[in-house]
ChimeraX commands (.cxc) that place a marker at each C-alpha (Angstrom):
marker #1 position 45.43,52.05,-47.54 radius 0.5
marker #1 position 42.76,49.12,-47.81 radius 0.5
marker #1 position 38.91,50.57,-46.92 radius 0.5
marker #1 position 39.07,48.25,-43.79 radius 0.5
marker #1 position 41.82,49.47,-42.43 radius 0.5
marker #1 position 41.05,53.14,-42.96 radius 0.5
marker #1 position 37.43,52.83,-41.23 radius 0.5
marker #1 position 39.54,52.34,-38.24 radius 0.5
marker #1 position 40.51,55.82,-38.63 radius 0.5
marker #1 position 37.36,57.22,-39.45 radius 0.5
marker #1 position 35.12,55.72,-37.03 radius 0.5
marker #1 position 36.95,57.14,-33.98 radius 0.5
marker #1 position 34.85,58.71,-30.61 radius 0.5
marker #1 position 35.46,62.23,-32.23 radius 0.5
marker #1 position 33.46,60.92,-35.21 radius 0.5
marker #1 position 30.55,60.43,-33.36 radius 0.5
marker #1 position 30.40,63.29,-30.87 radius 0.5
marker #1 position 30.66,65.17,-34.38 radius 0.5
marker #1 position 27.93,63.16,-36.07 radius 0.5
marker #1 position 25.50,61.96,-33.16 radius 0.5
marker #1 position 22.48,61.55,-35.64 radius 0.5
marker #1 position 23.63,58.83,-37.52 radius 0.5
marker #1 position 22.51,54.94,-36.78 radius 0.5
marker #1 position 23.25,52.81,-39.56 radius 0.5
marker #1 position 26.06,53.32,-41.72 radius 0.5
marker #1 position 25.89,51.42,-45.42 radius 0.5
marker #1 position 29.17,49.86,-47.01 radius 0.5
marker #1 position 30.51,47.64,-49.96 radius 0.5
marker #1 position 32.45,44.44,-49.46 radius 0.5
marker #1 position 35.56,46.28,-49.04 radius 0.5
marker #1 position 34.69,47.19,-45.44 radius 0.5
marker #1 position 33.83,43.51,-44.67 radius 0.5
marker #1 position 35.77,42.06,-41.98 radius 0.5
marker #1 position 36.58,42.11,-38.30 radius 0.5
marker #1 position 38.95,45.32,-38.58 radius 0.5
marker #1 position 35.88,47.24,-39.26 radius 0.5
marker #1 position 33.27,45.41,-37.13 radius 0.5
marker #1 position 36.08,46.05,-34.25 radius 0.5
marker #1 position 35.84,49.95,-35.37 radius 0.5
marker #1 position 32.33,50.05,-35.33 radius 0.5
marker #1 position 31.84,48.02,-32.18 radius 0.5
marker #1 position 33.93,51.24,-30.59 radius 0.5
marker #1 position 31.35,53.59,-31.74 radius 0.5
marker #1 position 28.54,52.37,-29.40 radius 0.5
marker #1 position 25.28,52.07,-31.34 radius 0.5
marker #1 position 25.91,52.54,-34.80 radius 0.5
marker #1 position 25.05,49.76,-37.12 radius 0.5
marker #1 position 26.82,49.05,-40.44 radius 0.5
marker #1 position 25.36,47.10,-42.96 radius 0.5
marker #1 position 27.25,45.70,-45.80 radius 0.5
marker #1 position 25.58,46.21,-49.50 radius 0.5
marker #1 position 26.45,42.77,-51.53 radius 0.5
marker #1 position 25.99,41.95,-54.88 radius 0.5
marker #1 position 23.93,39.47,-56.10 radius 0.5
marker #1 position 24.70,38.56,-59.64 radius 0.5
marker #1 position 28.64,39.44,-59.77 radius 0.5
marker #1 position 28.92,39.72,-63.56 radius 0.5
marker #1 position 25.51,41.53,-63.93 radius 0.5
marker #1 position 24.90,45.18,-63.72 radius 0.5
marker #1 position 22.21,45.17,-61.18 radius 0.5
marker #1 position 21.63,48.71,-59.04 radius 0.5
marker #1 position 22.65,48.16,-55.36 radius 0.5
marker #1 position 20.28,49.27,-52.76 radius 0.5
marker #1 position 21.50,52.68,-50.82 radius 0.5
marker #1 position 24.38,53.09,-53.76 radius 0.5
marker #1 position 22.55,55.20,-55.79 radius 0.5
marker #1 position 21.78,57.81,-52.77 radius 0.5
marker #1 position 25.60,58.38,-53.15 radius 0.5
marker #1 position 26.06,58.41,-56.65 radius 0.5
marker #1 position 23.28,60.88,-57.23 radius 0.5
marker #1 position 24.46,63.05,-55.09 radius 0.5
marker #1 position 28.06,63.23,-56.37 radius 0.5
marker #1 position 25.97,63.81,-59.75 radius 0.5
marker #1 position 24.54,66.59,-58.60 radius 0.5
marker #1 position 27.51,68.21,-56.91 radius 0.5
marker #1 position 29.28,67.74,-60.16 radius 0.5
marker #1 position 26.95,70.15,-61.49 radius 0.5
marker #1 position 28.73,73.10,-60.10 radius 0.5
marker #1 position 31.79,74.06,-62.24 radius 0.5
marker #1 position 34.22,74.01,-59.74 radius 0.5
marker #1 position 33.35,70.17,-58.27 radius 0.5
marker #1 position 33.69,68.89,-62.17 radius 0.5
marker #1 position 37.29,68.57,-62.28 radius 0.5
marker #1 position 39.43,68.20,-59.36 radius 0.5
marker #1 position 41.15,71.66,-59.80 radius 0.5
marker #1 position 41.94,72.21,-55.89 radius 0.5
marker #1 position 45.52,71.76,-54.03 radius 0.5
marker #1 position 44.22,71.33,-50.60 radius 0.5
marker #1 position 42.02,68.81,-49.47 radius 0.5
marker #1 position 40.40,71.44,-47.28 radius 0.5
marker #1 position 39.15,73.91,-50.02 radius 0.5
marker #1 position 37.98,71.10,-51.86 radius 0.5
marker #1 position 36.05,70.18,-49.12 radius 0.5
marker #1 position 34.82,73.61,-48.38 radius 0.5
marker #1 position 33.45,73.50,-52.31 radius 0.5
marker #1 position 31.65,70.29,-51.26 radius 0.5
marker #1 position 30.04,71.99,-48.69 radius 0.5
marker #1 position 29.15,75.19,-50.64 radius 0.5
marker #1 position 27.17,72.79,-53.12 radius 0.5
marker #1 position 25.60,71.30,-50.84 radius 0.5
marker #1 position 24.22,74.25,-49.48 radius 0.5
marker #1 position 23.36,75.81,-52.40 radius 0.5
marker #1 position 20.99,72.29,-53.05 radius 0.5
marker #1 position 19.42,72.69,-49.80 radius 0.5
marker #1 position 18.71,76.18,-50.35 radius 0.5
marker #1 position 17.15,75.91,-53.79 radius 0.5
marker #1 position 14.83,72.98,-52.30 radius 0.5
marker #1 position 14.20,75.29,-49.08 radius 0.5
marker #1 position 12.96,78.15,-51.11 radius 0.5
marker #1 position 10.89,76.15,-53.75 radius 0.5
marker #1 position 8.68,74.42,-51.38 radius 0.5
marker #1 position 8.18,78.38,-49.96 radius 0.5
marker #1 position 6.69,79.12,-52.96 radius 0.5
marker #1 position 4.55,76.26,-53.36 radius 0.5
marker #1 position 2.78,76.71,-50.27 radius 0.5
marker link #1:1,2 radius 0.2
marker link #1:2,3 radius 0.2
marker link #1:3,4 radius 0.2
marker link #1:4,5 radius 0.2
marker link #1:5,6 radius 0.2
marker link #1:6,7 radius 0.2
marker link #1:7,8 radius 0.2
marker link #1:8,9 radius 0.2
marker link #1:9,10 radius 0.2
marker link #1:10,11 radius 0.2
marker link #1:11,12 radius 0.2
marker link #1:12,13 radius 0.2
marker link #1:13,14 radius 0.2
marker link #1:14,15 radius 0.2
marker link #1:15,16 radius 0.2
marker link #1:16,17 radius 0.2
marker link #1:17,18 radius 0.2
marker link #1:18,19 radius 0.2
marker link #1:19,20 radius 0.2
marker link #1:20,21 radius 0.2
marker link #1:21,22 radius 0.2
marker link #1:22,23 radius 0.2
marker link #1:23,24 radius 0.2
marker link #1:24,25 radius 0.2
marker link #1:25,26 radius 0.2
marker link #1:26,27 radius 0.2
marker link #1:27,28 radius 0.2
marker link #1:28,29 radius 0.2
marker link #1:29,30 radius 0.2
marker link #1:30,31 radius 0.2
marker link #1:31,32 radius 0.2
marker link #1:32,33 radius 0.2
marker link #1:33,34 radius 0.2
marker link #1:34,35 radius 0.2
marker link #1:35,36 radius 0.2
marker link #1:36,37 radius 0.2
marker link #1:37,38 radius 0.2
marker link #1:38,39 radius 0.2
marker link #1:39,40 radius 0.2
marker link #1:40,41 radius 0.2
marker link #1:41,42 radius 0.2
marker link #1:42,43 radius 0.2
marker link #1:43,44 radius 0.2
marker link #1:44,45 radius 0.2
marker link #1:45,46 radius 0.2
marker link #1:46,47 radius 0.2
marker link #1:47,48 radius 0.2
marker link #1:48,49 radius 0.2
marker link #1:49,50 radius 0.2
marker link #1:50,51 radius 0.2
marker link #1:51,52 radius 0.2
marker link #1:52,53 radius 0.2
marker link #1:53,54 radius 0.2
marker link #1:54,55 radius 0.2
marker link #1:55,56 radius 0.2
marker link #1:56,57 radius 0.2
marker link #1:57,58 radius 0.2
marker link #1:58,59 radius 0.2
marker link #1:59,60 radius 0.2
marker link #1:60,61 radius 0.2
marker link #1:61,62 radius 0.2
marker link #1:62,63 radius 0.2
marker link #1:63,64 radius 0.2
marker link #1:64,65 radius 0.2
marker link #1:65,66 radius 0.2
marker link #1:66,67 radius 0.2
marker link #1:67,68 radius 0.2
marker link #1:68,69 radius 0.2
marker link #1:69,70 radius 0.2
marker link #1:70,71 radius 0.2
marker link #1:71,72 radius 0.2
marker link #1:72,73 radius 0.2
marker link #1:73,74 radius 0.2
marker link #1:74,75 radius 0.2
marker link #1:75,76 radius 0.2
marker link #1:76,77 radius 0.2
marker link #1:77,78 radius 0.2
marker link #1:78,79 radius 0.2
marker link #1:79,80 radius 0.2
marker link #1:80,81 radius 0.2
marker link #1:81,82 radius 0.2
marker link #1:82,83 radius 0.2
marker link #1:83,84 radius 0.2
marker link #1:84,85 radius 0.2
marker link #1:85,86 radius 0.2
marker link #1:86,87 radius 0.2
marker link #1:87,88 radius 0.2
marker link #1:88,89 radius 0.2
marker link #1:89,90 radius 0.2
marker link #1:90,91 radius 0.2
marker link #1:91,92 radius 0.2
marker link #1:92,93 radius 0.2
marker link #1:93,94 radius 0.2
marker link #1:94,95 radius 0.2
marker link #1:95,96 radius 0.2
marker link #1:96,97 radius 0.2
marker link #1:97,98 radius 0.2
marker link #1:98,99 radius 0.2
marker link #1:99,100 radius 0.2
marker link #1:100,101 radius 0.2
marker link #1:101,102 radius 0.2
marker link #1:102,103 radius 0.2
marker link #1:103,104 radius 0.2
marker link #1:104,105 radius 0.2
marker link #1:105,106 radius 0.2
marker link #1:106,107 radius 0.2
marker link #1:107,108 radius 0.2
marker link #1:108,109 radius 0.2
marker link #1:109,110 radius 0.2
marker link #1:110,111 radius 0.2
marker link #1:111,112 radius 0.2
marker link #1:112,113 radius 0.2
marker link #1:113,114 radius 0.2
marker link #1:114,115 radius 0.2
view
């Protein structure tokens, strides 16, 4: 399935009664289009804003990209998240979440020392 066609799927109601806090949402190309502008029109007030590139045969670091990268980085960091070892998509993301938490946790109890 094309990344336009599946934000249909992911930007339902349900999405955002689960996820109320979010306003803008940040994309490649691959959501460009009017499947996805249709999708997000259905959400009410969330924006999206497509991330282009500007010199196609030039590495050049995108703007918001490197929020997600660095964050799969550091979930990679945990043994388990290195490889994808899990059968179900649900433990996997359970793992996710655990890694997560563990990040928050670490940065939660270092600024309790530093005060």
């Amino acid at each position: 399935m094309q990344d336009r066609d599946g934000a249909r799927l992911v930007l339902d109601r349900r999405t955002r009664r689960l996820f109320p806090f979010i306003e803008s949402i940040f994309a490649d190309a691959g959501y460009q289009g009017a499947k996805t502008a249709a999708a997000i029109a259905k959400t009410g007030s969330w924006k999206l804003e497509i991330v282009k590139r500007n010199e196609p045969h030039r590495f050049v670091v995108l703007p918001k990209r490197w929020i997600v990268e660095r964050t799969l980085a550091w979930i990679s960091h945990n043994r388990r998240l290195a490889r994808d070892f899990e059968r179900y998509a649900r433990s996997a993301a359970a793992f996710v979440r655990l890694a997560m938490i563990r990040i928050m946790l670490k940065r939660l109890t270092r600024s309790a020392h530093c005060s």
